[in-house]
N, C-alpha and C positions, 0 to 999 in steps of 0.2 A: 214819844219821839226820841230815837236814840241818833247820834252825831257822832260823827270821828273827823278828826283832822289830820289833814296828812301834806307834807312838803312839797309843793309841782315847781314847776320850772315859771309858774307865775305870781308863786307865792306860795303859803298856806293855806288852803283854801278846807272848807269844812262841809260834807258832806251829811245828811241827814233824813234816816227813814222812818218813816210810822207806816205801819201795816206792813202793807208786800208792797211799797212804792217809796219811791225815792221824790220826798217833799220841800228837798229845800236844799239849796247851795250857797253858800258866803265864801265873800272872800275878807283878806286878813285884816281887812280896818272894818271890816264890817261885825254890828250885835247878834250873838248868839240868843237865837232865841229862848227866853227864860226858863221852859218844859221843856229843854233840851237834857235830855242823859248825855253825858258820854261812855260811846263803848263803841262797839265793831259787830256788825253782822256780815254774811256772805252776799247779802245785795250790795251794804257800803264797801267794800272789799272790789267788789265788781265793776261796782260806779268808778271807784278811785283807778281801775285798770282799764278803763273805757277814755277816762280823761288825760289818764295820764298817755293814750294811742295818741287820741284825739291829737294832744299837745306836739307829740312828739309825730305827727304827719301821716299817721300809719291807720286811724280810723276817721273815718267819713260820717258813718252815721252810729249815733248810738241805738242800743238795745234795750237797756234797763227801764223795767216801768216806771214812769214818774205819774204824781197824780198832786200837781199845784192846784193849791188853794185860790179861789179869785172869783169873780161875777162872774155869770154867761157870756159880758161882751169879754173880759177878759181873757178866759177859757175860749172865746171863738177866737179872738186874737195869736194865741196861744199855741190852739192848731195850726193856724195859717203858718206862720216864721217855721213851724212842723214841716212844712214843705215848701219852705225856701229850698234850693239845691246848694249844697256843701259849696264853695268858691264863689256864691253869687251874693248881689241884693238885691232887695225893694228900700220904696220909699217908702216913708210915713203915709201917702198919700194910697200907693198901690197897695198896702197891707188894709186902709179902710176897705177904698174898693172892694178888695176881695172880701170884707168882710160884710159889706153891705151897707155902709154910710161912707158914700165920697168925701162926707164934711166929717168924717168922725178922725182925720188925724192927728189931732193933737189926742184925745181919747189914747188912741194907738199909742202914744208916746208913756202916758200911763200906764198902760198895760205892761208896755215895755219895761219901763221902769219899776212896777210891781211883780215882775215875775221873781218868781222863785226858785228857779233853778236854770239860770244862768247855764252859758253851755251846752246842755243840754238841750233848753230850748233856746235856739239860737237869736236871740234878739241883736247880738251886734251884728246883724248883717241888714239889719233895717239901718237905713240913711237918708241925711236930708233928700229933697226934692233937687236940690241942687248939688247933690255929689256929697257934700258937708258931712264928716262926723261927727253926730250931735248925741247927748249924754250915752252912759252905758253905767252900771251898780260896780263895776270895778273900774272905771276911768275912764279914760278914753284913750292914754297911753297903750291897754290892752287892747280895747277895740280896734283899734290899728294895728295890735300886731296880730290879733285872733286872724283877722282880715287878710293880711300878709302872710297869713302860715297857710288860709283855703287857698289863696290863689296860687301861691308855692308847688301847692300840692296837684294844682292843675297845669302844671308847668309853665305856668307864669313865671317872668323874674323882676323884682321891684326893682326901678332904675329912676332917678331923675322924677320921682314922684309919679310915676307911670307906671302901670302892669305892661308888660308887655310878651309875648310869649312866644321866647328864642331859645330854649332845650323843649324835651320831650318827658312827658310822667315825673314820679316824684323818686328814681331808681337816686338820682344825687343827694338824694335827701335821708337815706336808707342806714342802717349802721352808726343810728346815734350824734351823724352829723349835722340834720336840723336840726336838732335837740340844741346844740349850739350853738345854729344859727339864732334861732328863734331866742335862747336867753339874752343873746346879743341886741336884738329888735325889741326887750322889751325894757331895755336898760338905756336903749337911746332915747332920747329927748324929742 
């Protein structure tokens, strides 16, 4: 497994592939895994320019192969949050469902919580039953802003604790100036 880390506008964050896939993401309070190398390939290179879109408003979905470690129910979980749509959620409850135990959400939250590549597979857009932001592997500080930046990008605008959506597209957000916004939303309280 070789690892690079690199400086994003949510931190440090360390990036890490084995084989031809991208198996693991941390962020900066988080343990490096022990059979980690460091060094750089043109996947992590890729990754880190997918995130750092991502971050900055301008990608939607990523491309790079990942291939997380986990159980089949994990792995089925894993897909699903795969086809969440970029500005949306589900609940804990709708991620069982679709995965085939209506009782299996706390399981889900597990999953969630054991994924390995963070971002990429999009676990903070799973949310309480009742609207609730409940855990996320880099805080929930972030999960709120990751949250803040999809809807952004769908021309939502966060107001009064509310999406609501009065401009059009993400053209305000273009030239570096989410970039801004977004380090500002993850510095608030």
């Amino acid at each position: 497994m070789v690892i690079s880390f690199q400086q994003t506008i949510v931190g440090r964050v360390g990036i890490a592939q084995c084989g031809d896939a991208i198996t693991y993401l941390c962020f900066e309070s988080e343990t490096v895994p022990q059979q980690a190398e460091i060094g750089e390939t043109e996947l992590i290179r890729e990754a880190f320019r997918q995130i750092d879109a991502y971050l900055c408003g301008r990608l939607k979905v990523f491309s790079v192969p990942l291939a997380p470690l986990g159980t089949p129910f994990m792995q089925r979980v894993w897909q699903i949050l795969c086809t969440i749509p970029y500005g949306t959620t589900l609940t804990y409850r709708d991620v069982a469902v679709a995965a085939g135990n209506p009782f299996a959400a706390r399981a889900v939250g597990m999953a969630n919580n054991r994924n390995p590549v963070p971002i990429f597979i999009p676990c903070h857009r799973v949310i309480g039953s009742n609207g609730a932001l409940t855990g996320y592997r880099g805080g929930l500080k972030l999960k709120k802003a990751l949250l803040k930046l999809e809807r952004a990008g769908l021309g939502y605008k966060f107001k009064n604790g509310i999406f609501h959506q009065d401009f059009q597209g993400s053209e305000q957000y273009n030239g570096g100036q989410f970039h801004e916004s977004y380090a500002a939303v993850i510095k608030e309280g």
